[in-house]
C-alpha positions in Angstrom: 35.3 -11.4 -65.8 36.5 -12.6 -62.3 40.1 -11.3 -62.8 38.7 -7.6 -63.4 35.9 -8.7 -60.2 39.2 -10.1 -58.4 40.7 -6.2 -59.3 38.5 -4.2 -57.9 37.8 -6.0 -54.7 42.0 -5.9 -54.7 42.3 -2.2 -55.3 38.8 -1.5 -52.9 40.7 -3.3 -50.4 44.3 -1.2 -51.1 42.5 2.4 -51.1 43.5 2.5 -54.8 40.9 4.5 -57.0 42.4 5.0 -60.0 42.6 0.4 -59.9 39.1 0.2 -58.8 37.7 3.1 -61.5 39.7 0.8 -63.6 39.5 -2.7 -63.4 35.2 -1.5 -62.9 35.1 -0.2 -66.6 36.9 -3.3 -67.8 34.1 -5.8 -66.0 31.7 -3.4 -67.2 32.8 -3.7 -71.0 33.0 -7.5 -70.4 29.6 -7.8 -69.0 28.6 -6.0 -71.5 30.1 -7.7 -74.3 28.1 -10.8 -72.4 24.7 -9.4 -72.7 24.5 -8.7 -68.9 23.2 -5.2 -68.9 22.3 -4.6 -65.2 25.3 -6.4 -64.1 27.4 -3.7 -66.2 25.5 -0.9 -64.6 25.9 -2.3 -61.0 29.3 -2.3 -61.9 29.6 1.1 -63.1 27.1 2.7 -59.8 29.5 2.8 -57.4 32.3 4.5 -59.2 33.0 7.5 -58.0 34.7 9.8 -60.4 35.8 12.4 -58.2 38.5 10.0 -56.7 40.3 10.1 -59.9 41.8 13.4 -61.3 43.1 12.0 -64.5 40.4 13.6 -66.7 41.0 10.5 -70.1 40.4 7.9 -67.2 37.4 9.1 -66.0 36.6 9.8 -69.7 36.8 6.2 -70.6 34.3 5.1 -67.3 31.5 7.7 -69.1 31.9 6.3 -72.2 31.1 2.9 -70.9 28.1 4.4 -69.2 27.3 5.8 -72.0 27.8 2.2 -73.9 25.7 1.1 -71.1 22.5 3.6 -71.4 22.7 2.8 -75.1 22.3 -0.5 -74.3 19.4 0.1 -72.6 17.4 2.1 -75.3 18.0 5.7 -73.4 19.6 7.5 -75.7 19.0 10.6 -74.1 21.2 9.6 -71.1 23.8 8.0 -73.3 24.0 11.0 -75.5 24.3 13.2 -72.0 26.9 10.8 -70.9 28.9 10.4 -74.0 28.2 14.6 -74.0 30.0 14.6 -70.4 33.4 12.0 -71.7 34.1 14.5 -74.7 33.8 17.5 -72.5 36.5 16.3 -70.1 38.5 15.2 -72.8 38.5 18.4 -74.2 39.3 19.7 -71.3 42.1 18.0 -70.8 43.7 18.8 -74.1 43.3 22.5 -73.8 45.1 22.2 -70.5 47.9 20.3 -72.5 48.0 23.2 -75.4 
């Protein structure tokens, strides 16, 4: 958990999104994975997506929002939010093809 912690402050520090969207979805899954549920979500808040282009990246972030509303009980949101991943998947495949 602290070396993904230690990454984002690292990448926060560097003006590197694309490291803090990054190393933010890996603490999320850990803190997850711990049982820490509001931790995860702090985690995942201050992400924001539109600093990162690549489309399967920001994919990845949503799905562990997703994971995260789940976790919660609110599986409205995490259906929304899981909705939201496979859309920009999709998009990003029909830009490949």
């Amino acid at each position: 958990r602290e070396h993904f912690a230690n990454a984002v402050t690292l990448s926060v520090e560097s003006r590197y999104p694309l490291g803090e969207m990054i190393g933010r979805r890996r603490l999320a899954e850990t803190l997850l994975d711990l049982g820490r549920i509001d931790d995860a979500d702090a985690a995942l808040t201050t992400t924001d997506l539109d600093l990162v282009a690549n489309p399967a990246t920001r994919a990845r972030l949503l799905a562990v929002r997703a994971r995260t509303a789940l976790a919660r009980g609110n599986l409205d949101t995490a259906g929304r939010i899981a909705a939201d991943a496979v859309a920009l998947t999709e998009s990003a495949l029909g830009r490949a093809q």
